[in-house]
Every structure is written in structure tokens, then in C-alpha cells.
N, C-alpha and C positions, 0 to 999 in steps of 0.2 A: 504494500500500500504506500503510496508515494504522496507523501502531504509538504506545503509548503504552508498547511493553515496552522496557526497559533491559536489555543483554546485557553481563555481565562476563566474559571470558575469561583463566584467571590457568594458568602451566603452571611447574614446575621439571623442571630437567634432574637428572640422575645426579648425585649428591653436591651438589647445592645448595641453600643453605637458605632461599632468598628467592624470593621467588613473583614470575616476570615477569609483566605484565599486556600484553596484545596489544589493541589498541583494534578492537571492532568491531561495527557495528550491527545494529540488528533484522533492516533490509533485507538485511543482509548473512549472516546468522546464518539466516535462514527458505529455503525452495526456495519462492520466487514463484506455482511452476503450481501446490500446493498449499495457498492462502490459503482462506479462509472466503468466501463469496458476498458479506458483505458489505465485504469486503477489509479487514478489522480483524486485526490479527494479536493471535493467544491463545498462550499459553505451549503450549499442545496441540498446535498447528501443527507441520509437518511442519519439520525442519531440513533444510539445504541437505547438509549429510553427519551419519553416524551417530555420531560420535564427535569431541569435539572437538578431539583431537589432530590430526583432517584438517585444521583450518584453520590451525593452525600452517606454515608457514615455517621447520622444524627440521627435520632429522632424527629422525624419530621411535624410533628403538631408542635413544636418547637422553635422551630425555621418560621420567621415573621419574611424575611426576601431572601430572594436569590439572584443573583446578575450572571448572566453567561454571556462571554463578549467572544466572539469566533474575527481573525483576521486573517486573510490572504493578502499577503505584501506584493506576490508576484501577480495579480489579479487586481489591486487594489480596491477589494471590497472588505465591507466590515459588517456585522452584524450584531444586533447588543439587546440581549430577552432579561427585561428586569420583571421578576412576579414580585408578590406581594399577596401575605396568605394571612388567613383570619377564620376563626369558628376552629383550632383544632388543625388547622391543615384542609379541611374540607372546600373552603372557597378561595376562590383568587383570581387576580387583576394581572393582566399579560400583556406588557407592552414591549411591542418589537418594533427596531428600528434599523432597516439595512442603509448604506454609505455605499456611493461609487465614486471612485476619485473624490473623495474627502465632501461629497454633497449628497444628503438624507434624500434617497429617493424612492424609499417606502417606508408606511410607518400603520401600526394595528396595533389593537385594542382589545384584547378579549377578556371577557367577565366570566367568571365559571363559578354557579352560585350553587350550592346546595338547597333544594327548598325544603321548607322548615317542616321536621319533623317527618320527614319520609329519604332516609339515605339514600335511596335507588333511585331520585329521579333529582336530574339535575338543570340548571336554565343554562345555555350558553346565548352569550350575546359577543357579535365580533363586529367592530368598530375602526373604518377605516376615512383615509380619505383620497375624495377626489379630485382636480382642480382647487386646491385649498380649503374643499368643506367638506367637516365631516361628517359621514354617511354612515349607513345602518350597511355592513355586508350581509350579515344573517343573522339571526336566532330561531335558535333550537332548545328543546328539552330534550334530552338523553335518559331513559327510564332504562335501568339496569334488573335483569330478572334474578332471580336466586341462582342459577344455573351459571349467570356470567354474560348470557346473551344479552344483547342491548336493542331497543326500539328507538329508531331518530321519528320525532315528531314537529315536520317541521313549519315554524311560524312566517318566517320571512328568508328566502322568497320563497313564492309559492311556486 
């Protein structure tokens, strides 16, 4: 696997004001069986898990943010996922922000809420923009069954 991407992993706990930094690599940041054919890894690639909190070593209802910052120097792009968790771990606020040649040219929003009193079904709201204003991209409920299987129910679009 052939990476020239640099992976920063930085997370604070509940009431702390300093950002730990967890050392870890490209190789270790990417899922392997999905690299590119020509085995370069792109900041696009697939991640070994969805959220960075997975690869922490904490307990995670603990974990208040997390900042994952990915750079390609040979590419000049950058990409920088800061969440922000609340209830336990169970909700949280996802803003992503990619850089090409040093200028923000996407930026999102996702809200992923637990609703009250029922663990298995959850609100996703994803918050983007267009032309300078921002826009609804979608929301969804994700209802989780006992088995693990999932139902998208979805609100916008239709």
C-alpha cells in the first residue's frame, strides 16, 4: 500500500481542555480490501471504521470530540472530520471540511441524534452547502432491529 497521506488523530475527553493526539498511520487508518487498483491511497478511500472514535482505546461515552485531519502533500488536498458527542456517546454533530490547494471546497454537516427513549431508531440530518447557502442534503431515521438489520426511512428527498 503506497500512501503519501499523513493521518492526524486528536480526541478530548469530558471536561478537558487539551487535545490528546493518538499516533496513527495511513496503513492503519485505511481498510486494505478497499485501496484503489493502483494501490495509492486517496483521502476518498474507504476507512478501516466509520468514525474515529473507533480507533481510540477509551471508552467512548467519555470522548466529548474527536478531530481526524487526513493530508496529501503530493495531491494537495486536506480533509478535517471534527464530531462532537453528547447523551453517552449516543448523538453527535459531524463537520467535515475538505481543502484543495489551500481553499475549502466542501464543507457538511451531519447531526446523528438518538431519539428519546427508543435506542434503535435514530434521526440523521446532513447539512450542506450550495452556492454559499446552506441547504438540507437529506434526513433520514435509521431504525435498527434486534437482529442488527437496519430500515432507512427516508424524509428528504423523497
Amino acid at each position: 500500500m503506497i500512501s503519501s497521506i499523513k493521518v492526524a488523530l486528536q480526541y478530548k475527553l469530558l471536561g478537558q481542555q487539551s487535545w490528546e493526539e493518538v499516533p496513527i498511520t495511513a496503513a492503519e487508518y485505511f481498510d486494505a480490501n478497499y485501496t484503489s487498483e493502483d494501490e495509492r491511497l486517496d483521502i476518498d478511500d474507504v476507512p478501516l471504521y466509520d468514525h474515529a472514535v473507533e480507533y481510540l482505546k477509551v471508552d467512548n461515552s467519555l470522548v466529548e470530540n474527536t478531530r481526524l485531519t487526513l493530508i496529501d502533500n503530493e495531491r494537495d488536498t486536506k480533509r478535517i472530520i471534527v464530531e462532537t458527542f453528547w447523551n453517552n456517546g449516543a448523538n453527535r454533530i459531524i463537520e467535515r471540511r475538505d481543502y484543495h490547494h489551500g481553499l475549502e471546497n466542501y464543507w457538511e454537516m451531519i447531526i446523528d441524534s438518538q431519539v428519546i427513549g427508543d435506542r434503535s431508531l435514530n434521526e440523521i440530518i446532513r447539512i450542506g452547502r450550495k452556492d454559499g447557502v446552506i441547504m438540507l442534503l437529506s434526513h433520514v431515521f435509521i431504525a435498527t432491529a434486534i437482529d442488527g438489520s437496519q430500515t432507512e426511512i427516508n424524509i428528504y428527498p423523497k
